[in-house]
C-alpha positions, -999 to 999 in steps of 0.1 A, spaced: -235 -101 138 -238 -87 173 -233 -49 171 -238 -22 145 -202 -18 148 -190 -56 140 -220 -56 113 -200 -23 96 -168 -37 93 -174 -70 84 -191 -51 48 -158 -29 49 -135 -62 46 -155 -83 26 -158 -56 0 -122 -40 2 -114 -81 -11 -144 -81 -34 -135 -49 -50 -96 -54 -54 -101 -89 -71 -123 -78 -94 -126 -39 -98 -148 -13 -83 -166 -1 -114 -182 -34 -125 -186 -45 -94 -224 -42 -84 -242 -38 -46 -261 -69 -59 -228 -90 -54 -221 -79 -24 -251 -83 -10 -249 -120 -21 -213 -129 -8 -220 -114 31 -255 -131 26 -274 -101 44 -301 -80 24 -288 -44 3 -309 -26 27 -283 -39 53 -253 -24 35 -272 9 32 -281 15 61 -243 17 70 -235 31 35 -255 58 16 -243 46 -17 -217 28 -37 -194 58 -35 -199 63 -1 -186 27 2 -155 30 -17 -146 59 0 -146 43 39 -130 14 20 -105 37 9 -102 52 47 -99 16 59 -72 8 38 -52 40 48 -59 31 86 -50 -2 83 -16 1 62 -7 36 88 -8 7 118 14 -19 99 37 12 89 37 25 123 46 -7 134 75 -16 116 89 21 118 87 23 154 101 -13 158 134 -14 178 156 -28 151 180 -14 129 169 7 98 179 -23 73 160 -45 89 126 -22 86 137 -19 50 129 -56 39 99 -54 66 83 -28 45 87 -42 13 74 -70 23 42 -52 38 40 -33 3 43 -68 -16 14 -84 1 -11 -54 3 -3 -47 -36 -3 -85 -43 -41 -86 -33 -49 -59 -57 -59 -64 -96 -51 -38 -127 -88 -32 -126 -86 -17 -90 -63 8 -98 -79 15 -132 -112 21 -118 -103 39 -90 -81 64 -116 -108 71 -144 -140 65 -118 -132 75 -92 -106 103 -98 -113 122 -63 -107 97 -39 -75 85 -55 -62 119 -57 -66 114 -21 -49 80 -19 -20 99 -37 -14 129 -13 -16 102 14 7 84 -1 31 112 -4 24 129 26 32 93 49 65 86 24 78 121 35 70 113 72 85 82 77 112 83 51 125 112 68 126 90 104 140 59 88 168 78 65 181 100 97 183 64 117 202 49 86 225 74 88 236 73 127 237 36 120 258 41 90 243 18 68 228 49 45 250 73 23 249 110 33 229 124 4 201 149 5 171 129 15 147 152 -4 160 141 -33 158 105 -26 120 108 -15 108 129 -46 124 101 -68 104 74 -48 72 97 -51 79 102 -90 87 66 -95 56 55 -75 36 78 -95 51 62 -128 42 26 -118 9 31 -105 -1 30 -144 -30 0 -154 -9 11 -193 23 6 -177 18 -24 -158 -1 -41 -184 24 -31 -216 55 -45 -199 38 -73 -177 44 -62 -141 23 -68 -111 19 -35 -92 39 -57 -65 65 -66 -88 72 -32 -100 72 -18 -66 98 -45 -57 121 -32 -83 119 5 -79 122 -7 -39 149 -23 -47 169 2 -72 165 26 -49 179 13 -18 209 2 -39 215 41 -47 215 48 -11 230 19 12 264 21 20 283 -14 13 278 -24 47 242 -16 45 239 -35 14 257 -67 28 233 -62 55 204 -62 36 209 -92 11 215 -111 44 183 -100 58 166 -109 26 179 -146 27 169 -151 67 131 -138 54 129 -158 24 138 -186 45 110 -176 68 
């Protein structure tokens, strides 16, 4: 590792992947240590503690998806389009992440996923708001009151995000976002956004 800088974020990604396979709680510095090969002492000096880790994992993670979002958001395509880009983003962050992840991070650290949360909602207000007002002029969302539609998708989020939930009925987080994703949409596109969305789904399946 050449820099501080390099050295730092190579501990931030190979621990974000460490701690999502297999939980944060039981998940020991030990291990860490071990899988980047460099001493503990290493990984302190960047990060006071365990906690302090997990929370500029946490900041990471909310860096990172903000640029993908941004991204697709900003694109120069039609709102339809962003719609299967973003559920495709969700479906692959989500997809790396275990029951244990969210389970630790609810009951151990309780703090910094209240903070993932009002992220969370605070971003889905934001671009929701951009995205819906571009459906509309486009004419592939109904005219319906949009803070409606975004305090379902908050509520259902909330809902789903449940280790109980998930586990009792057998849903990856990514599979349960898909469906509420996909309900959703169906309660807002218009039939020509709905023809136009089931097409874009095929050409990225195909992909």
């Amino acid at each position: 590792m050449k820099d501080d800088k390099t050295e730092k974020e190579k501990i931030l990604v190979v621990a974000d992947k460490l701690f999502r396979e297999n939980g944060l709680y039981k998940t020991s510095m030990d291990e860490l240590a071990a899988l980047l090969q460099i001493s503990k002492k290493t990984i302190y000096k960047h990060f006071s503690s365990k906690d302090n880790l997990v929370l500029e994992i946490t900041k990471f993670w909310m860096n990172g998806s903000t640029k993908r979002v941004d991204k697709i958001i900003h694109s120069k395509t039609d709102v339809v389009t962003k719609f299967v880009m973003l559920l495709e983003d969700y479906s692959n962050d989500l997809s790396k992440v275990s029951d244990k992840w969210i389970r630790d991070f609810q009951v151990h650290y309780p703090d910094i996923w209240q903070t993932v949360e009002k992220f969370r909602e605070e971003k889905i207000f934001y671009y929701a708001r951009k995205i819906f007002n571009q459906g509309l002029k486009e004419k592939y969302v109904m005219d319906i009151p949009i803070d409606i539609v975004i305090t379902s998708h908050v509520a259902s989020m909330h809902a789903i995000a449940n280790p109980k939930f998930l586990m009792e009925n057998k849903f990856s987080m990514s599979e349960a976002l898909k469906y509420v994703f996909e309900m959703q949409l169906n309660g807002i596109l218009t039939d020509k956004g709905r023809t136009k969305y089931y097409n874009q789904k095929k050409k990225h399946i195909k992909k």
